[in-house]
C-alpha positions in Angstrom: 23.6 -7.7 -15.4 20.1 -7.3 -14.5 18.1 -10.2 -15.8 14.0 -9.6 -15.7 11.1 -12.3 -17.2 7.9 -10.3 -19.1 5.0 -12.2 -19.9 3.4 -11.2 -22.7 6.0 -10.1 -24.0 4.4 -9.9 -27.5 1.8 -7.6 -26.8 1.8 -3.7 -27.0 3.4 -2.8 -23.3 5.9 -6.3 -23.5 7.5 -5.2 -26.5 7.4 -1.6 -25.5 9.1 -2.7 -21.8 11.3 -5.1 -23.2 13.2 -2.8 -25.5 13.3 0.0 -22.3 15.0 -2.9 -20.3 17.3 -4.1 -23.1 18.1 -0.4 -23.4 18.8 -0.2 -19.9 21.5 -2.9 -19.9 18.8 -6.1 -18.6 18.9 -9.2 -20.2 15.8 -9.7 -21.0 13.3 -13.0 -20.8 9.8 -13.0 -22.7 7.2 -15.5 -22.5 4.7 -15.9 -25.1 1.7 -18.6 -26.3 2.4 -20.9 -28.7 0.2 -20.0 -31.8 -0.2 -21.7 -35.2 0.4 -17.8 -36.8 3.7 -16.7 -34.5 2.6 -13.1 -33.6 6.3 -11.7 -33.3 5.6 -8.3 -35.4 6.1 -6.0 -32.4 8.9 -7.0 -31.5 10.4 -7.3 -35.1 8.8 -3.4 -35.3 11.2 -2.4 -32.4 13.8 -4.0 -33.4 14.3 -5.5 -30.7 13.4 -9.7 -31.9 16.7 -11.1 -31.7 17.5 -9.6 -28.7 14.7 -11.3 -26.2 15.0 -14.3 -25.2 11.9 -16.0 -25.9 9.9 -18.8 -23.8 6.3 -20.6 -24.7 4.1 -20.3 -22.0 0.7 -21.8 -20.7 -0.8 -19.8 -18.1 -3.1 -22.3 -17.2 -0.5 -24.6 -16.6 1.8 -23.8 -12.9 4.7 -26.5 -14.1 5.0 -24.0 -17.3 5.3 -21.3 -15.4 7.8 -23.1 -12.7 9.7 -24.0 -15.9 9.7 -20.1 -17.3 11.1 -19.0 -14.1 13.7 -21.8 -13.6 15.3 -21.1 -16.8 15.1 -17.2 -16.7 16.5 -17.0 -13.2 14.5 -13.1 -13.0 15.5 -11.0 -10.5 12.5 -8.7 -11.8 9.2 -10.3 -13.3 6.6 -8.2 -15.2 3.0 -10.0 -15.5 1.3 -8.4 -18.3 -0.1 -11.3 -20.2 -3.8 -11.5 -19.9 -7.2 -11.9 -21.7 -7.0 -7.8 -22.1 -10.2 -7.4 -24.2 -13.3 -6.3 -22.1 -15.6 -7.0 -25.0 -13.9 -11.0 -25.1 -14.4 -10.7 -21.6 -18.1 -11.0 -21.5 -17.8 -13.8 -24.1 -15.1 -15.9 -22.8 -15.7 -15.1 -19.1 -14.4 -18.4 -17.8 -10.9 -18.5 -19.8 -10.6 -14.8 -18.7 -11.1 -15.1 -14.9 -8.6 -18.1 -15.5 -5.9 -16.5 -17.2 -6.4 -13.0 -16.2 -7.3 -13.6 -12.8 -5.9 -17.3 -11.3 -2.4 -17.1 -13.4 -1.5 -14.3 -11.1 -1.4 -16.8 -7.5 0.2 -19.6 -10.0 2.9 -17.2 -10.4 3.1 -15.8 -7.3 3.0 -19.1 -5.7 6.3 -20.2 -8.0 8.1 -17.2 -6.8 7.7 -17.9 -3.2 8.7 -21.4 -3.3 11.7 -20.7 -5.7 12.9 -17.6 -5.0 11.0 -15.1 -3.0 13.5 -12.4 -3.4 12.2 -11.6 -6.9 10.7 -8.7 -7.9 7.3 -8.9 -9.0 4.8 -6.0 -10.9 1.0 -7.0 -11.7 -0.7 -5.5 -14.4 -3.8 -3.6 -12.9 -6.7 -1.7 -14.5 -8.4 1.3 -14.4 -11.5 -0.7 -15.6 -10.8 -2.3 -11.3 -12.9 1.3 -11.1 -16.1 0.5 -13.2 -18.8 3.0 -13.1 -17.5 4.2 -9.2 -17.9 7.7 -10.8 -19.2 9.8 -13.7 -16.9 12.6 -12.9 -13.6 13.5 -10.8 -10.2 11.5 -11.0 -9.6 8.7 -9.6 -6.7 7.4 -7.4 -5.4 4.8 -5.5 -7.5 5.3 -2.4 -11.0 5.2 -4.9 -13.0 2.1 -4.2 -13.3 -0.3 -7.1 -16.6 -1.7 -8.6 -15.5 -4.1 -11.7 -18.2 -3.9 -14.4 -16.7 -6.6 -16.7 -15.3 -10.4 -16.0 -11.9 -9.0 -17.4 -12.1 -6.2 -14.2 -13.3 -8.9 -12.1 -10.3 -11.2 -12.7 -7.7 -7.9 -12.6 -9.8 -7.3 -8.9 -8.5 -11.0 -8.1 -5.1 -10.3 -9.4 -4.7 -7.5 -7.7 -5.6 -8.5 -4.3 -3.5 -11.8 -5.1 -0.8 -10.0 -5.2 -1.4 -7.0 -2.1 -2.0 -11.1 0.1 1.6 -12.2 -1.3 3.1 -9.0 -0.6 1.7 -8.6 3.1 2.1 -12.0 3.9 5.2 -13.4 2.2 7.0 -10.4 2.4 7.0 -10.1 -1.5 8.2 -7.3 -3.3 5.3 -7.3 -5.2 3.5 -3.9 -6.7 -0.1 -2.8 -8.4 0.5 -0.8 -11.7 -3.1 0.4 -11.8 -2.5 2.1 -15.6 -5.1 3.7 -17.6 -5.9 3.0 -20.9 -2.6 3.9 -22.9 -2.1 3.3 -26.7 0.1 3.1 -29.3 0.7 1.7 -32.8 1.6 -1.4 -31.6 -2.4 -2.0 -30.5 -4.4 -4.1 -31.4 -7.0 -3.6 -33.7 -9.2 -5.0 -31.8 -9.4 -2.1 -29.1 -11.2 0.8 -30.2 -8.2 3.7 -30.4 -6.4 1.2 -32.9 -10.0 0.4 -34.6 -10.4 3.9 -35.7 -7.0 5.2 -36.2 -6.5 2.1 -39.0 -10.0 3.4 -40.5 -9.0 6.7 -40.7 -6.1 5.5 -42.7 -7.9 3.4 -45.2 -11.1 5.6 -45.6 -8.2 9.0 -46.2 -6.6 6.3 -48.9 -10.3 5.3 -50.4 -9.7 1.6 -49.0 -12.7 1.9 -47.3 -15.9 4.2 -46.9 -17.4 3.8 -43.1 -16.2 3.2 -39.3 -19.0 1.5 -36.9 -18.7 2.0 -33.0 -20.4 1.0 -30.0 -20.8 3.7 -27.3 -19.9 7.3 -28.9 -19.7 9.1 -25.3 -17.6 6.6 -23.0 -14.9 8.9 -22.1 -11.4 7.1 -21.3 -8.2 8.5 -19.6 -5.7 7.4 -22.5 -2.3 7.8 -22.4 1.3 6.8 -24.5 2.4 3.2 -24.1 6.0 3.6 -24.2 5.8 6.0 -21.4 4.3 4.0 -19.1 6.2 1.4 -19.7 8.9 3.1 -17.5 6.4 3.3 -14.4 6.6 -0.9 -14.7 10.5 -0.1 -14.0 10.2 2.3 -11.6 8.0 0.9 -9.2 10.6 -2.3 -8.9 13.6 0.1 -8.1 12.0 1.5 -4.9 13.0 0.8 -1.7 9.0 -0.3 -0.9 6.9 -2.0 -2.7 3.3 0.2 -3.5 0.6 0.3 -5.7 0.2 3.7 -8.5 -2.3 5.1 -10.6 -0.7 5.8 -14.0 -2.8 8.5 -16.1 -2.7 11.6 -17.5 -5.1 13.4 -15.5 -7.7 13.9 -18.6 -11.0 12.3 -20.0 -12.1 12.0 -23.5 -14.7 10.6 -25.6 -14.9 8.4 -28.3 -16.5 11.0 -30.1 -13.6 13.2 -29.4 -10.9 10.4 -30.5 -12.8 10.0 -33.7 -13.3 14.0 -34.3 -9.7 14.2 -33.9 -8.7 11.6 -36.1 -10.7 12.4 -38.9 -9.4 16.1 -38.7 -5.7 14.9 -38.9 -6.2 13.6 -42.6 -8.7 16.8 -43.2 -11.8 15.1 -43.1 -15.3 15.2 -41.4 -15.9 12.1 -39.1 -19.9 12.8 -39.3 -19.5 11.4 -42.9 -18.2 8.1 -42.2 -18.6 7.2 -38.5 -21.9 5.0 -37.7 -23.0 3.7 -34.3 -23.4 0.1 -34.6 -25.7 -1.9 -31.5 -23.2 -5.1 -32.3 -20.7 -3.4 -31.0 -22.5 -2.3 -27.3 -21.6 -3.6 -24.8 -24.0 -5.3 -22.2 -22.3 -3.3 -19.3 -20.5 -0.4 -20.1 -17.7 2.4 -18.1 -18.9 5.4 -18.7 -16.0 7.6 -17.3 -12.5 7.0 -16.7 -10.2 9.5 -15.7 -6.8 9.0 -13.4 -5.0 10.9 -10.5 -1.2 10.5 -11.3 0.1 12.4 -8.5 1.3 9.8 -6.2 3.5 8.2 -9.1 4.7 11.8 -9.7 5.8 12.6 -6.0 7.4 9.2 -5.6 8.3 8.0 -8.6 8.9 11.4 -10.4 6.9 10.5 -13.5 4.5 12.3 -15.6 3.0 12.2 -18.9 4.4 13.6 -21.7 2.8 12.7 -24.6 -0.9 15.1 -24.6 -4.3 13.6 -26.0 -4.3 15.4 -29.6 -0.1 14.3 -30.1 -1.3 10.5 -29.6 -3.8 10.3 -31.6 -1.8 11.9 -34.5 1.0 9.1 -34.0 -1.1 6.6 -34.5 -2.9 8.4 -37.4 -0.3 8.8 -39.1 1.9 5.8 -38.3 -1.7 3.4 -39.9 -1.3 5.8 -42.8 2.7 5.3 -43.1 1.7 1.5 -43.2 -1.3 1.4 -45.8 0.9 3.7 -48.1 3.7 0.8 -48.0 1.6 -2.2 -48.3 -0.2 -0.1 -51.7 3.4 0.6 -52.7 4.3 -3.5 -52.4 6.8 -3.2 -48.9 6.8 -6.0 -46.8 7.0 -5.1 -43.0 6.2 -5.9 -39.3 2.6 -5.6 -39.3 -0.6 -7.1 -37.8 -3.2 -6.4 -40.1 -2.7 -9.5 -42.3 -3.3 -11.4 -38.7 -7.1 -9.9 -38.9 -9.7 -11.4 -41.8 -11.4 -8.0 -42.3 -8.0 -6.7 -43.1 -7.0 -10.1 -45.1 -9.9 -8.9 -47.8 -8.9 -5.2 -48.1 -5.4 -6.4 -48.2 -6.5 -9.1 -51.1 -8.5 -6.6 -52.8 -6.0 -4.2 -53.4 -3.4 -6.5 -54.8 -5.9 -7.8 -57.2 -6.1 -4.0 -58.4 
């Protein structure tokens, strides 16, 4: 048996990777940060909680890590923990280069003293890309130009791990995904921030959405698809770097338009643009060339633009309906204080 260590394992792609390796016969390691609020809810949503084994884990900290990997004995490790906000990014630039950016050679470096035969996939970005350009895909030959400290620290990350793989002889590969959501994101990233309004404004929870920039368009994609990439690029007989995408750009405008049409409603009505919510550098085009990941890997996206945005439509309004009608479930809205007060408000009424 198989036996492969996921940090981050809480977040959106751990949870979605962790129950594609447990289904695939793995046994399966997860690290995750200690937290006064445990935030387990993905993993209890798939399922899946029981079943990982979990391990608390300080980035900052290279004995932590050196412990993780002692005990998990991995013959596969997938690094996707991270400070994965760009707006928190330009706020906490320091604590992002350090735990996006440095935790990458601090794990690297354990693997080559303990066991360089392990397997080892980094997290990249499309935001590596920045404003390189405002039309035409982009692949794995494009030259980067990071306009965030979260793209700066995945630029570190990723060359961290081209050095180790070049110089150590580490199996060690670039997944350079593009944005790709789900209903297990946060609400703190913009897909997840308007798909939960839509719910609560088609329930009468709420009456207005605010936005930053309308007319960023983003190559976004279906998490638990691209999950399976992370896999595949460990079973090849080389190790390489791949774009992940879906080969089309949308706007924010467009995400919202499409939202508001699944529940039958007009997004003019309720969406505002809100200057709190700008950015002070911003992408303003991302869109991904998939088609070395196809040829080699023989993956491509399945899940279109307008299909994703009705899953998580409709999976925000599946959960508002069962808090109204008193279910307790896996969820992360009580987790956020703007939620906390709709959710108090409405068992008041």
């Amino acid at each position: 048996m198989k036996r492969a260590l996921i940090t981050g394992v809480t977040g959106q792609d751990g949870a979605y990777l962790a129950k594609f390796l447990l289904e695939k016969g793995y046994e399966v390691y997860g690290t995750y940060r200690r937290l006064s609020s445990p935030n387990f809810w993905r993993l209890q949503y798939l399922g899946i909680f029981d079943k990982v084994n979990l391990i608390p884990v300080d980035l900052s900290d290279t004995s932590s890590i050196f412990e993780a990997i002692k005990t998990s004995e991995p013959d596969e490790i997938y690094h996707l923990a991270a400070q994965s906000f760009v707006g928190a990014s330009f706020e906490q630039p320091i604590a992002t280069g350090d735990i996006s950016g440095l935790a990458v050679t601090r794990i690297l470096e354990v693997v080559r003293q303990v066991n360089p035969e392990i397997k080892f996939y980094q997290a990249s970005t499309s935001e590596l890309y920045g404003n390189s350009r405002e039309e035409g895909i982009l692949n794995e030959e494009t030259p980067f130009r990071p306009a965030s400290p979260y793209a700066a620290a995945k630029l570190y990350g990723y060359w961290t791990t081209r050095i180790y793989r070049d110089a150590y002889g580490i199996f060690a590969v670039n997944g350079i995904l593009f944005n790709h959501e789900s209903p297990l994101r946060g609400l703190e990233f913009v897909t997840r921030k308007i798909s939960n309004a839509v719910a609560k404004i088609a329930l009468g929870l709420e009456k207005e959405l605010r936005l930053g920039n309308l007319e960023a368009k983003r190559d976004w994609g279906y998490a638990p698809e691209y999950v399976e990439c992370m896999w595949l690029m460990l079973q090849q007989d080389e190790p390489d770097d791949y774009v992940i995408a879906t080969g089309e750009a949308h706007s924010i405008r467009k995400f919202c338009e499409t939202a508001f049409d699944i529940v039958g409603l007009d997004w003019q009505e309720y969406v505002s643009v809100d200057k709190r919510f700008m950015r002070p550098l911003d992408v303003k085009y991302l869109c991904g060339d998939y088609s070395k990941a196809k040829n080699k890997l023989g993956w491509e996206p399945r899940t279109k633009f307008k299909k994703l945005v009705e899953i998580m439509v409709k999976e925000d309004l599946n959960r508002w309906e069962r808090w109204l009608n008193g279910e307790n479930f896996p969820w992360d809205a009580p987790n956020y204080p703007s939620e906390v007060k709709i959710l108090t408000r409405t068992l008041r009424t």
